[in-house]
Backbone as JSON, one array per atom type, in Angstrom:
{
  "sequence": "XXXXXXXXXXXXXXXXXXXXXXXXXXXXXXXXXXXXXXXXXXXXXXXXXXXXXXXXXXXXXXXXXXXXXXXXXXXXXXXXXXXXXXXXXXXXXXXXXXXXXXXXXXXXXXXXXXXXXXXXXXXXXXXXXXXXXXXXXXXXXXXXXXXXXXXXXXXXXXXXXXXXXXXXXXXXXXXXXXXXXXXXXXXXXXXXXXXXXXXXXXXXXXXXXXXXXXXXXXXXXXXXXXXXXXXXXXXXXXXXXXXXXXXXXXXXXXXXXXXXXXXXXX",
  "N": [[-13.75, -5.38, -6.89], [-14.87, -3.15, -6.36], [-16.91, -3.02, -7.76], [-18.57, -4.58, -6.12], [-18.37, -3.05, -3.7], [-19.66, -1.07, -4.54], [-22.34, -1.98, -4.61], [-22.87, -3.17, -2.38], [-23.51, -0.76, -0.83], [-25.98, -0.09, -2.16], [-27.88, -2.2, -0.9], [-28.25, -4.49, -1.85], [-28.14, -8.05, -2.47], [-25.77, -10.12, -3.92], [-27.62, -12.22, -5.03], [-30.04, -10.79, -6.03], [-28.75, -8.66, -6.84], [-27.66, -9.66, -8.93], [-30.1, -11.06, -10.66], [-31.11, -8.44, -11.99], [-29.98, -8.13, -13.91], [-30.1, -10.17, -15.49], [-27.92, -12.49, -14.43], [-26.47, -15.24, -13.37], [-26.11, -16.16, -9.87], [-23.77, -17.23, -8.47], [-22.18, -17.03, -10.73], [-21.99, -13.87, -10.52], [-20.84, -14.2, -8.08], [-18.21, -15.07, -8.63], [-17.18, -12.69, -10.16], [-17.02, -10.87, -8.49], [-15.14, -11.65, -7.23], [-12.56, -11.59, -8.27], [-12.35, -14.0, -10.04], [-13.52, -14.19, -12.63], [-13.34, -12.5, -15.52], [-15.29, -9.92, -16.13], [-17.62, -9.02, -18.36], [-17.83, -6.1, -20.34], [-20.4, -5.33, -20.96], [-21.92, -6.09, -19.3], [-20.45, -4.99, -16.51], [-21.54, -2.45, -17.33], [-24.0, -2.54, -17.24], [-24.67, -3.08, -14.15], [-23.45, -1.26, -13.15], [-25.61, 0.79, -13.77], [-27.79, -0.39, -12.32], [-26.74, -0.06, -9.91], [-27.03, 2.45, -9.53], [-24.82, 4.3, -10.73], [-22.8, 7.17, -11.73], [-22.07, 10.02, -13.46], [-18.75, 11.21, -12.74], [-18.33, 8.76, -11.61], [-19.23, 6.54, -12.45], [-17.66, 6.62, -15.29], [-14.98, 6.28, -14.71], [-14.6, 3.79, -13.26], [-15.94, 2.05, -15.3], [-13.24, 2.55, -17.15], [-11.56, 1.1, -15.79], [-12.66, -1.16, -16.05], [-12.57, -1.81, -18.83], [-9.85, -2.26, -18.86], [-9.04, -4.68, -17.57], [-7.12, -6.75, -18.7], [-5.17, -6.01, -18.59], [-1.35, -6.61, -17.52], [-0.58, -4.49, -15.51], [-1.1, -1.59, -14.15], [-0.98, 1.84, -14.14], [-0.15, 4.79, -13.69], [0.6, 8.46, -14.01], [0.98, 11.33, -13.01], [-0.49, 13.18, -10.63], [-0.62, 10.8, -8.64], [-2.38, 9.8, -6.32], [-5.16, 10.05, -5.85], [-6.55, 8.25, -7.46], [-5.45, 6.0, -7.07], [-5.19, 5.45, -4.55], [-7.26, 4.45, -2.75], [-7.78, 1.48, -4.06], [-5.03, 0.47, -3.09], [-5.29, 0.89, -0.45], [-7.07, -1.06, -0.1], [-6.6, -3.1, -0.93], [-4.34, -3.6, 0.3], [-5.63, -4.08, 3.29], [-6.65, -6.47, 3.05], [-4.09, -8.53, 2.46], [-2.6, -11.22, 3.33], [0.37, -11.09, 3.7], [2.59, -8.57, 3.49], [5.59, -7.02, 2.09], [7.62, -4.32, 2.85], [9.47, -2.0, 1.02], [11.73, 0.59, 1.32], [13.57, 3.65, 0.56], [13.39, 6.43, 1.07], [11.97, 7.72, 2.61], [10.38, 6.85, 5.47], [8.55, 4.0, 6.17], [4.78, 4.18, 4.88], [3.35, 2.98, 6.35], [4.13, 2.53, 9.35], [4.26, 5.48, 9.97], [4.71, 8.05, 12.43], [2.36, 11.08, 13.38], [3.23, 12.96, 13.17], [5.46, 13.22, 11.61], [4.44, 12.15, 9.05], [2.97, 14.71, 8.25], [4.96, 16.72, 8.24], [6.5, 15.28, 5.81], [4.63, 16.19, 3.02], [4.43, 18.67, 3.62], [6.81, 19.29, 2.9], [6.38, 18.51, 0.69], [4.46, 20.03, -1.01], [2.35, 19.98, -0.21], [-0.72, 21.0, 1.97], [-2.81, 22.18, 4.24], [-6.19, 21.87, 3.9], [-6.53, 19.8, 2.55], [-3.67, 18.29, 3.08], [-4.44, 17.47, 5.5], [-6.63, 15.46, 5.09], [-4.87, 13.36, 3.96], [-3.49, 12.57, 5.77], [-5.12, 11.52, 7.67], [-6.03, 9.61, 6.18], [-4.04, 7.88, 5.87], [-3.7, 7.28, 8.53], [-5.79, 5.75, 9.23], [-5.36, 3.57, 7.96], [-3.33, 2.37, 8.9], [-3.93, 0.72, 10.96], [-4.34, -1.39, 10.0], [-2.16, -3.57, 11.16], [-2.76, -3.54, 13.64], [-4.97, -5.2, 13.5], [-7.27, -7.51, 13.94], [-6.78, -9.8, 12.31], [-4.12, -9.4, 11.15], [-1.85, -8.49, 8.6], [1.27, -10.5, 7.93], [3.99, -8.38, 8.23], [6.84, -6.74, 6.98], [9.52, -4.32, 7.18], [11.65, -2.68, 4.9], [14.35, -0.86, 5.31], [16.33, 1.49, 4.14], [19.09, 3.11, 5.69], [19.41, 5.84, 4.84], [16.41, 7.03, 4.72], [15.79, 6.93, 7.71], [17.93, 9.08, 8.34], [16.77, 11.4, 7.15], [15.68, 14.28, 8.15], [13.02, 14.91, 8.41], [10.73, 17.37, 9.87], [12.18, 18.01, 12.13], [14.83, 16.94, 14.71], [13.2, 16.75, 17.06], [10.6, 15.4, 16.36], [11.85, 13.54, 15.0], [13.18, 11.98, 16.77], [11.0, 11.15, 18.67], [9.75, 9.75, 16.13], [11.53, 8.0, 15.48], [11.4, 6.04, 18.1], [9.47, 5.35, 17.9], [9.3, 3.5, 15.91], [11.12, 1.45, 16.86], [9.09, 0.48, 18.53], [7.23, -0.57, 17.5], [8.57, -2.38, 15.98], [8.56, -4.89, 17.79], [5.99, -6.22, 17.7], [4.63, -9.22, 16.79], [3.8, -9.61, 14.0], [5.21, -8.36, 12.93], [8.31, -6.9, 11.3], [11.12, -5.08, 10.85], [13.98, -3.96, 9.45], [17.05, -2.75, 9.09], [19.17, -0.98, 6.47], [22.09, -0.32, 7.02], [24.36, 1.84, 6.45], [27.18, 1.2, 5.93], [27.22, -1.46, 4.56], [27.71, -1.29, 2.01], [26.79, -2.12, -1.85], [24.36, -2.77, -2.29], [21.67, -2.76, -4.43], [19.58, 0.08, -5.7], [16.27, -0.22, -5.95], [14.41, 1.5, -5.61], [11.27, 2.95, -3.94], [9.13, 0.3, -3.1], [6.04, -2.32, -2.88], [5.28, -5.49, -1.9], [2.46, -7.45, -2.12], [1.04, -10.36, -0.43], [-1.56, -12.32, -0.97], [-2.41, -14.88, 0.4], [-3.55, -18.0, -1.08], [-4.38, -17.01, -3.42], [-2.99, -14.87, -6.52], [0.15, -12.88, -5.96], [0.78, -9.48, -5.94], [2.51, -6.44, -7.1], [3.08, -3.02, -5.72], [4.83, -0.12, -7.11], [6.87, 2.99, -6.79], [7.6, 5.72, -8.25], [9.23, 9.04, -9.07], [8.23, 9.78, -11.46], [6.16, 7.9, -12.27], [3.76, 5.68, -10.81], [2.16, 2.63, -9.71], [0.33, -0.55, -9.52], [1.76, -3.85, -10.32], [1.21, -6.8, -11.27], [1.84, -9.22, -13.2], [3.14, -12.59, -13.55], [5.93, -12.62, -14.36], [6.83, -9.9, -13.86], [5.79, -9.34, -10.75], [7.65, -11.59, -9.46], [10.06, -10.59, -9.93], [10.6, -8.13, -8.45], [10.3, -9.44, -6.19], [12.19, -10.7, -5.77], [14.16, -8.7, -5.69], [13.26, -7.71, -3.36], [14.15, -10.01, -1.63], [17.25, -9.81, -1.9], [18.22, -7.62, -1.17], [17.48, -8.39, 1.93], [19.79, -9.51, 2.41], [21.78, -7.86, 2.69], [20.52, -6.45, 4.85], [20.04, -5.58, 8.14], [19.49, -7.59, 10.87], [16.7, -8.47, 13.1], [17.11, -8.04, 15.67], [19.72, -6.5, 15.72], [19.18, -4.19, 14.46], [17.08, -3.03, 16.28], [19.11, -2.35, 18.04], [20.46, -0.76, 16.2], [18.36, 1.51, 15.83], [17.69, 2.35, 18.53], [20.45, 3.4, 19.13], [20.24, 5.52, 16.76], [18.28, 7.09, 17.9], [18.81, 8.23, 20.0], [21.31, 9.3, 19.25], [19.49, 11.66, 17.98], [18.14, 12.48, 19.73], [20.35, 14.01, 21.22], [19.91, 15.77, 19.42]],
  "CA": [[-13.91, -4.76, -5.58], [-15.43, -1.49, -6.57], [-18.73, -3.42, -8.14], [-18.74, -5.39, -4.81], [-18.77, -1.94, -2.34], [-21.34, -0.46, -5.37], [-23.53, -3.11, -4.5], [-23.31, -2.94, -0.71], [-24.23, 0.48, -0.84], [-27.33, -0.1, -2.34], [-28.02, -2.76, -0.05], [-28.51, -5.27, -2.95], [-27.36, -9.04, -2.23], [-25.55, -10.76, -4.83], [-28.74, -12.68, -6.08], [-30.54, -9.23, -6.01], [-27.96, -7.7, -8.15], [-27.05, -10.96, -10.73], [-31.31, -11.41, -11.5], [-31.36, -7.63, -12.23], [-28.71, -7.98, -15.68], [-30.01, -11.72, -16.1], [-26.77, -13.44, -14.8], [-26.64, -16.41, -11.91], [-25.51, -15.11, -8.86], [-22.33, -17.7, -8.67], [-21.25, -15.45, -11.87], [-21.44, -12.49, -10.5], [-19.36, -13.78, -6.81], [-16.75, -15.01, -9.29], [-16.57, -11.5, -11.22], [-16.53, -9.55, -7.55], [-13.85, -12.49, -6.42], [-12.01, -12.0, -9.5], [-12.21, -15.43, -10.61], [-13.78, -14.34, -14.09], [-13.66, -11.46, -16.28], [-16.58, -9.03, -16.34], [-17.71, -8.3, -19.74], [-17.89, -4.55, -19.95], [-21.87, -4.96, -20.83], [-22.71, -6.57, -17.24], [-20.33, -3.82, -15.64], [-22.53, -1.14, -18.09], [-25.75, -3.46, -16.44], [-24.56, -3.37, -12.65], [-23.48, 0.76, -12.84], [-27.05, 1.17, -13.64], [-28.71, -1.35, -11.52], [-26.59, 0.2, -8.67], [-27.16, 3.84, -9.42], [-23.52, 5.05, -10.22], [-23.4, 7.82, -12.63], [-20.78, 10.92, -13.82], [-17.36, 10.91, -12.82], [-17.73, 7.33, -10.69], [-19.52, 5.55, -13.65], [-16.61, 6.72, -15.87], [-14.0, 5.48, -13.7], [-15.15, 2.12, -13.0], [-15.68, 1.8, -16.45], [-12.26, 2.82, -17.57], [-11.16, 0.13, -14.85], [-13.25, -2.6, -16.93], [-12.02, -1.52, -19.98], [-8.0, -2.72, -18.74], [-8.95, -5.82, -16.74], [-7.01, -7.57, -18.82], [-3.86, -5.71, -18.77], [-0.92, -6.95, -16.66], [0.01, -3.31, -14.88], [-1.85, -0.62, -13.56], [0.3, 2.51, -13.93], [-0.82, 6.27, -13.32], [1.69, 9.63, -13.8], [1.17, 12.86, -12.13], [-0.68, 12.69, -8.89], [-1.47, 9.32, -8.17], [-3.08, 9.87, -4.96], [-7.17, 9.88, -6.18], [-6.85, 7.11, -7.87], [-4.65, 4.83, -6.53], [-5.06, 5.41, -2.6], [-8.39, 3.58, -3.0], [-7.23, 0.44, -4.56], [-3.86, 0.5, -2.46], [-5.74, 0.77, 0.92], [-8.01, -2.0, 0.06], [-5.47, -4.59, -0.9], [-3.37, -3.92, 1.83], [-6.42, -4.5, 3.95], [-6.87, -7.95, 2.66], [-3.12, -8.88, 2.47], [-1.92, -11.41, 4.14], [1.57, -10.3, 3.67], [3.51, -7.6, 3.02], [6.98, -6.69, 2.18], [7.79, -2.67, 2.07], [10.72, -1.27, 1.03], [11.6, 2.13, 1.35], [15.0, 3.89, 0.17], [13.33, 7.96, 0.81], [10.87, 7.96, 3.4], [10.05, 5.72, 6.48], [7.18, 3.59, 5.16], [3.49, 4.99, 4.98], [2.31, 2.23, 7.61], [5.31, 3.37, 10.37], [5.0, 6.98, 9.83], [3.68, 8.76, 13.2], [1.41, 11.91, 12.38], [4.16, 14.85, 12.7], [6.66, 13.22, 10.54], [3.67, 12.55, 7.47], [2.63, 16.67, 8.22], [6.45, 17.24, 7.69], [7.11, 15.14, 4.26], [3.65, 16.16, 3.28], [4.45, 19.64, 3.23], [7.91, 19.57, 1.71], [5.88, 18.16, -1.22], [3.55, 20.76, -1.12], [0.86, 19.47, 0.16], [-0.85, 21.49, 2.56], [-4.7, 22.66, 4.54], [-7.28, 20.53, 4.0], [-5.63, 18.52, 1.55], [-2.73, 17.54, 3.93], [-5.04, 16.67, 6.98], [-7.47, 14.48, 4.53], [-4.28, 12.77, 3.43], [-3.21, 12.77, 7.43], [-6.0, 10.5, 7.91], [-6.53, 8.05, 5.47], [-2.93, 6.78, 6.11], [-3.51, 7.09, 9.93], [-6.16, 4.94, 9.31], [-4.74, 2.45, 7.15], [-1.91, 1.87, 9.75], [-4.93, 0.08, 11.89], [-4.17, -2.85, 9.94], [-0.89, -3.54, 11.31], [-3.04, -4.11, 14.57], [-6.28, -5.87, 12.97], [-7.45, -9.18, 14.46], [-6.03, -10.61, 10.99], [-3.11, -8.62, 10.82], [-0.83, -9.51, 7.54], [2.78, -10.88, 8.3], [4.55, -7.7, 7.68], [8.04, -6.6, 7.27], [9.47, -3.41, 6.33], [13.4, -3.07, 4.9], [14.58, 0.58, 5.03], [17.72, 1.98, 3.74], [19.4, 4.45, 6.61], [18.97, 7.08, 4.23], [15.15, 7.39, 5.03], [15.99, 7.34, 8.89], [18.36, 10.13, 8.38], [16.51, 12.67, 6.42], [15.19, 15.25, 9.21], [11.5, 15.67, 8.79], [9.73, 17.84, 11.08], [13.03, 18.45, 12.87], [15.21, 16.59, 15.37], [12.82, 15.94, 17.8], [10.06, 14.65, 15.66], [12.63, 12.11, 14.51], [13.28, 11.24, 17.97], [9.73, 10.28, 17.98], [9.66, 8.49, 15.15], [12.57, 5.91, 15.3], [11.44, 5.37, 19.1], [7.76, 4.36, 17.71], [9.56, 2.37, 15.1], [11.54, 0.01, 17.86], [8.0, 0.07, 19.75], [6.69, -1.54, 16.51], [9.62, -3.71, 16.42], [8.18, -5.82, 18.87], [5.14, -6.57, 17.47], [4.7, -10.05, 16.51], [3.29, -9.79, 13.28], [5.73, -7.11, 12.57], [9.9, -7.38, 11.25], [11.74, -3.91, 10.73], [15.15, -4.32, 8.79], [17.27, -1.29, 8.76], [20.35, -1.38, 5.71], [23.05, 0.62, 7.2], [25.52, 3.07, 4.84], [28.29, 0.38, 5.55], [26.94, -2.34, 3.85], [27.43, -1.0, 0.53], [26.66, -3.24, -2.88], [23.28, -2.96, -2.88], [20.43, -2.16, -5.47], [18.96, 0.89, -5.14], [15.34, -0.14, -6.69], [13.27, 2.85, -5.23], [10.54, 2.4, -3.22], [7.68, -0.75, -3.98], [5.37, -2.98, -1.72], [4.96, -6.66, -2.66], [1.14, -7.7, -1.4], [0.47, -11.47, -0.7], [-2.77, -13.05, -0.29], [-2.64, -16.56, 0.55], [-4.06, -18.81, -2.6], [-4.22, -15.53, -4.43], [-1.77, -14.37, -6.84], [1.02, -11.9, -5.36], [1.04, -7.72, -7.03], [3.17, -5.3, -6.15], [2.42, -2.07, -5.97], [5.79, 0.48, -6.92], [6.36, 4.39, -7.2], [8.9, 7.0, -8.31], [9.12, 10.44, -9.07], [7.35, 9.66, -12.76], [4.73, 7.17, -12.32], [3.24, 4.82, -9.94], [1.04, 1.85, -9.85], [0.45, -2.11, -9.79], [1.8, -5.05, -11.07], [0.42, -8.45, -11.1], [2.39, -10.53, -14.0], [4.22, -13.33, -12.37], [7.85, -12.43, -13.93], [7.0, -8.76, -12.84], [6.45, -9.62, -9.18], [8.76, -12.34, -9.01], [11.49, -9.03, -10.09], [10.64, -7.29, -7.17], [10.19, -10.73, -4.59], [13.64, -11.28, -5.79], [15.03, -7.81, -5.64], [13.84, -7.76, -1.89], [15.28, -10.91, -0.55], [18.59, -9.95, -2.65], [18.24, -6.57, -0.12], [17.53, -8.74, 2.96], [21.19, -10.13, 2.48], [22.5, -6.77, 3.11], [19.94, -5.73, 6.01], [20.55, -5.84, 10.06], [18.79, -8.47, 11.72], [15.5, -7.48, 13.48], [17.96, -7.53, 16.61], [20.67, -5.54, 15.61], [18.07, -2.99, 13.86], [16.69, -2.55, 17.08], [19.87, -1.72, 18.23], [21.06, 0.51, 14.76], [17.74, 2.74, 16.37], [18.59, 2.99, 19.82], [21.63, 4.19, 18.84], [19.96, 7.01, 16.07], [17.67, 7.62, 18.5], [19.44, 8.78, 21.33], [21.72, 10.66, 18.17], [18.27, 12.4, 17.49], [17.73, 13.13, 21.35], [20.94, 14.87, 21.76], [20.29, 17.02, 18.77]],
  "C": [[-14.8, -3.53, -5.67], [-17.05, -2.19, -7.12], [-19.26, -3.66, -7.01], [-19.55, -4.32, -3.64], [-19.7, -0.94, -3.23], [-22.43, -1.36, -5.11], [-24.12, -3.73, -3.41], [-24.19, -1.91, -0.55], [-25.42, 0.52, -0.88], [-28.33, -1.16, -1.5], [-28.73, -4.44, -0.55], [-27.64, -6.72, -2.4], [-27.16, -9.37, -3.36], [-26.93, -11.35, -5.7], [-29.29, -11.79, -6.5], [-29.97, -9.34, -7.63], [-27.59, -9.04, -9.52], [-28.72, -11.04, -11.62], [-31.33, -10.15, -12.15], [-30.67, -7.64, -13.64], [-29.01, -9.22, -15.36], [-28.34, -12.39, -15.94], [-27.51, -14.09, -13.43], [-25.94, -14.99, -10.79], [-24.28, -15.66, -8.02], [-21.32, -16.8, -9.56], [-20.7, -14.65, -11.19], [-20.73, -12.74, -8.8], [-18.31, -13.75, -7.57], [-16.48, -13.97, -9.88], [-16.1, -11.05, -9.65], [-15.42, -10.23, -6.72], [-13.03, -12.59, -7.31], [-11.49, -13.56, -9.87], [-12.89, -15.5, -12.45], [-14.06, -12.81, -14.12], [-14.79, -10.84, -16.88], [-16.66, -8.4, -17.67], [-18.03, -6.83, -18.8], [-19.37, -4.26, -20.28], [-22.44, -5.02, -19.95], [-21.73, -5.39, -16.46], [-21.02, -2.57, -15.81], [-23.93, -1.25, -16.91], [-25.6, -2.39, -15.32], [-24.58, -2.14, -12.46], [-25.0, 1.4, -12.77], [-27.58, 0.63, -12.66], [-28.08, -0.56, -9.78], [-26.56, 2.06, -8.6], [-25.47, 4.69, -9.7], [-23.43, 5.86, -11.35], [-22.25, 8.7, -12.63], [-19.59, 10.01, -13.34], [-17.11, 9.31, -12.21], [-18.14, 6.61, -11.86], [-18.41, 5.48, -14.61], [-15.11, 6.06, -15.49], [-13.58, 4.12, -13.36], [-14.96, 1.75, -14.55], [-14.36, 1.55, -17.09], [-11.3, 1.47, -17.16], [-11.33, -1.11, -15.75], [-13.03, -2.78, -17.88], [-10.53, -2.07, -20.15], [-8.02, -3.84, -17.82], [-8.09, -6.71, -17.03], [-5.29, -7.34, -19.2], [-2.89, -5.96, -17.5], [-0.1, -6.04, -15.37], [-1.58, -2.19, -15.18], [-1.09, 0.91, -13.4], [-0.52, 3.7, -13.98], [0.67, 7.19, -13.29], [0.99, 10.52, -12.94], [1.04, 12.26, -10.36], [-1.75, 11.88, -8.68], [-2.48, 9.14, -7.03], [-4.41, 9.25, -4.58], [-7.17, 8.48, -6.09], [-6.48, 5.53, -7.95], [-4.68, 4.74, -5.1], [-5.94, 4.39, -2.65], [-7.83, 2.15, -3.17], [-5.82, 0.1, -3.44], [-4.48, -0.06, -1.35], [-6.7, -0.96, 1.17], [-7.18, -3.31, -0.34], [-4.38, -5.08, 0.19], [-4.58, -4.39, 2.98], [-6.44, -6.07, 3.96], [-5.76, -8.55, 2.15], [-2.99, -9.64, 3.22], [-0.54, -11.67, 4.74], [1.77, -9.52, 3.39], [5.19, -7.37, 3.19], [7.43, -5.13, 1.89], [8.99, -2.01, 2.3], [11.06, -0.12, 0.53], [13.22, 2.94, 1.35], [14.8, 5.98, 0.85], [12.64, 8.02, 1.56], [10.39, 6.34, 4.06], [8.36, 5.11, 5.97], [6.19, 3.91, 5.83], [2.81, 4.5, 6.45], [3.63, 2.8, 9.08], [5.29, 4.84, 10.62], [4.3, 7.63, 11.36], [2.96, 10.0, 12.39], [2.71, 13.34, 12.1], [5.11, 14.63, 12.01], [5.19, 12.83, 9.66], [3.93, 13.96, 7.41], [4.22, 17.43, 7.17], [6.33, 16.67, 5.95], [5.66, 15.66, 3.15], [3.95, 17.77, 2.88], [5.75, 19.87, 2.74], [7.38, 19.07, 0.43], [4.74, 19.21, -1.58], [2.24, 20.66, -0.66], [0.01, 19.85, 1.7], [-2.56, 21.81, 3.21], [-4.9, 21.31, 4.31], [-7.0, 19.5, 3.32], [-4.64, 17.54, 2.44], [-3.91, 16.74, 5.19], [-6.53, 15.67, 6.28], [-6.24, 13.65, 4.42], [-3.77, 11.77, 4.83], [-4.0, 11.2, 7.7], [-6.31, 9.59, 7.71], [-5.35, 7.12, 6.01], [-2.66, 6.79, 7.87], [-4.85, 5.92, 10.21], [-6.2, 3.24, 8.65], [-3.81, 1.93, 7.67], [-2.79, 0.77, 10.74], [-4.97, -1.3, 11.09], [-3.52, -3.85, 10.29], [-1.28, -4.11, 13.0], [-4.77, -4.94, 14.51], [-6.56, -7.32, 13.39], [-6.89, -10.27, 13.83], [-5.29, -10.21, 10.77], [-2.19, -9.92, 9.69], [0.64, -9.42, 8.21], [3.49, -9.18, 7.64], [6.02, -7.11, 7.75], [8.7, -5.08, 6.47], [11.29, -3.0, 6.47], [13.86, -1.43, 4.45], [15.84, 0.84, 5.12], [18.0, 3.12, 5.19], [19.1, 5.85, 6.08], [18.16, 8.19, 4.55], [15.78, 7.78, 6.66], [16.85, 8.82, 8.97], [17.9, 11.45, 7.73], [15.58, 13.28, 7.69], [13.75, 15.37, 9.3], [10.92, 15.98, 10.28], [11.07, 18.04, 12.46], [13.94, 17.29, 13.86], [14.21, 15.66, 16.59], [11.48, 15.03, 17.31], [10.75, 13.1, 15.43], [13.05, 11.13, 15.43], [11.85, 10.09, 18.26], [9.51, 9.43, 17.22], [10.38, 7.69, 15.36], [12.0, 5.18, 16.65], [9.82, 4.71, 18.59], [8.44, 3.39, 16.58], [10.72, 1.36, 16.11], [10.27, -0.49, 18.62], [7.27, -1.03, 18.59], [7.19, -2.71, 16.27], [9.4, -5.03, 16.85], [7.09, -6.73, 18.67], [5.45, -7.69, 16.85], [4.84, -10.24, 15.16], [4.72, -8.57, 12.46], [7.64, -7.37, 12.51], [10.35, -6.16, 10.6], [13.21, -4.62, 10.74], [15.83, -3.24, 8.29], [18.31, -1.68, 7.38], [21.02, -0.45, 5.83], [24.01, 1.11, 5.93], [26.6, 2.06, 4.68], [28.42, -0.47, 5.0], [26.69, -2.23, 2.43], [27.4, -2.47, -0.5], [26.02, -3.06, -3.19], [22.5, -2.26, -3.69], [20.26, -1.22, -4.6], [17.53, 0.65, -5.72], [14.23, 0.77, -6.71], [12.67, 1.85, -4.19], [9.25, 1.25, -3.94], [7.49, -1.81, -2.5], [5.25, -4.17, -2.63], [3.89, -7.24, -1.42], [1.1, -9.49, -1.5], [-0.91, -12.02, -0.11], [-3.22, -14.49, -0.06], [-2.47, -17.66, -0.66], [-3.61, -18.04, -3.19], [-3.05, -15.47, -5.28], [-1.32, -13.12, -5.97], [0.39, -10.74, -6.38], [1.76, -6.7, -6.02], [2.93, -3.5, -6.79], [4.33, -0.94, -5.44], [5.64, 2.31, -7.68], [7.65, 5.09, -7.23], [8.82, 8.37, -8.57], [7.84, 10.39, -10.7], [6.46, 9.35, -12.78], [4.81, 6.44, -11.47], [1.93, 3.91, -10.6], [1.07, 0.52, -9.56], [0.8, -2.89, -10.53], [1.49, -6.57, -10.55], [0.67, -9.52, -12.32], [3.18, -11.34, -13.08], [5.72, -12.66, -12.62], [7.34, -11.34, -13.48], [7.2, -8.81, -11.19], [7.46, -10.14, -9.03], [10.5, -11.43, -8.99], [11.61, -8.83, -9.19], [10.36, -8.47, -5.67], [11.9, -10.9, -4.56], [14.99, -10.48, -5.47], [14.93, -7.82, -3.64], [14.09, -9.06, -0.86], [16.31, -10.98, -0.84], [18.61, -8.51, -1.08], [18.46, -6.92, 0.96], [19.09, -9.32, 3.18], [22.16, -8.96, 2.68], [22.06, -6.2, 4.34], [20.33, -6.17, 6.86], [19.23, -6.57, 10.43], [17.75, -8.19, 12.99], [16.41, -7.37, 15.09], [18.61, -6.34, 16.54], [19.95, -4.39, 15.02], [17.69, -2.23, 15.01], [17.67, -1.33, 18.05], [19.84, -0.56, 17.93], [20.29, 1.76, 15.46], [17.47, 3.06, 17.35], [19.21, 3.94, 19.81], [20.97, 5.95, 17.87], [19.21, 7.68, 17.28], [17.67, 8.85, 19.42], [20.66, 10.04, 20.35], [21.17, 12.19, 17.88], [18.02, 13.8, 19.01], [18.85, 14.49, 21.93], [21.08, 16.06, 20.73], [19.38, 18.37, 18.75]]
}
């Protein structure tokens, strides 16, 4: 993907860019459709051929260097270097499953509850209102002409933690029944009374049709992708073991009625 939008840029078509490093130009769709593994001399080639240089040449590189590893994992602050990659798979999903135990998920969030969790993490100025954005525009998939099947299974927990105050939250749960509705769209609350279940943190499981599945999970330590089959199949399995504890996109609707109007009188 990243050779692919280096190679737009320059305004280079596939044949263009495959005669320039002597390959066909079938090759090089199957490298940017991952259907074959890019030696790391033709990604050396293409960085040149498409002008990419310091910290992005390094990067990419580093990328081409682990193509062949079955996880993608990052510590501190994942943000840089994983938003990128994140945004662009969810783009081209045509499922999703996101489950969220600490925070109402990224694609649901209105803008004054992000601001809120956002700055209890420190994250503040220009930093917060770049961050503001990307995931206010990454929610535009959710209404995309191709929108992916999506469903999102949230512990009460998340609904009950306050950000941004009372009436914020009012806000929020009532845009999450308005979402509700949406076709493409299945909100699954897991009330406190239904104890038993896993707690597995938060993680997204991406499907693309043909494609293999990857899910993409995060905790206080590290974050990142996986794409082995048993790995996904862990987390496909952990959240339809979850859905056997969740409220039924009916009764959900209900569950936030009910907080809602909780929210309203507080």
């Amino acid at each position: 993907m990243e050779l692919a939008a280096a190679r737009e840029r320059t305004g280079k078509t596939t044949k263009e860019a495959a005669f320039g490093i002597g390959l066909s130009a079938p090759t090089l769709n199957r490298s940017e459709k991952a259907k074959r593994l890019s030696p790391i001399t033709d990604v050396a080639g293409l960085l040149a051929l498409y002008e990419v240089t310091g910290d992005e040449r390094k990067r990419i590189m580093e990328l081409a260097d682990k193509l062949e590893a079955p996880e993608w994992l990052e510590a501190g602050d994942r943000l840089p270097r994983l938003l990128k990659p994140y945004a662009t798979f969810e783009a081209r999903a045509t499922s999703l499953t996101d489950v969220s135990f600490d925070y109402i998920p990224g694609l649901l969030q209105i803008e004054q509850y992000m601001r809120a969790v956002h700055a209890s993490q420190g994250v503040t100025g220009a930093d917060q209102d770049a961050r503001v954005k990307a995931r206010l525009e990454r929610q535009k998939v959710l209404i995309a002409r191709r929108a992916p099947r999506y469903m999102a299974v949230i512990e009460e927990s998340a609904l009950r933690r306050t950000y941004g105050g009372s009436e914020a939250m009012f806000r929020q749960i009532n845009w999450l029944i308005d979402r509700a509705w949406q076709p493409n769209i299945d909100i699954h609350v897991i009330p406190f009374r239904r104890w038993g279940y896993p707690n597995p943190g938060s993680f997204v499981t991406m499907g693309f049709g043909e494609d293999p599945p990857i899910v993409f999970f995060e905790n206080l330590a590290v974050a990142g992708f996986l794409d082995a089959p048993d790995h996904t199949q862990l987390f496909r399995d952990v959240a339809a073991k979850l859905m056997k504890f969740a409220l039924d996109s009916a009764d959900t609707v209900k569950f936030l009625t009910s907080l809602a109007a909780d929210y309203e009188r507080g």
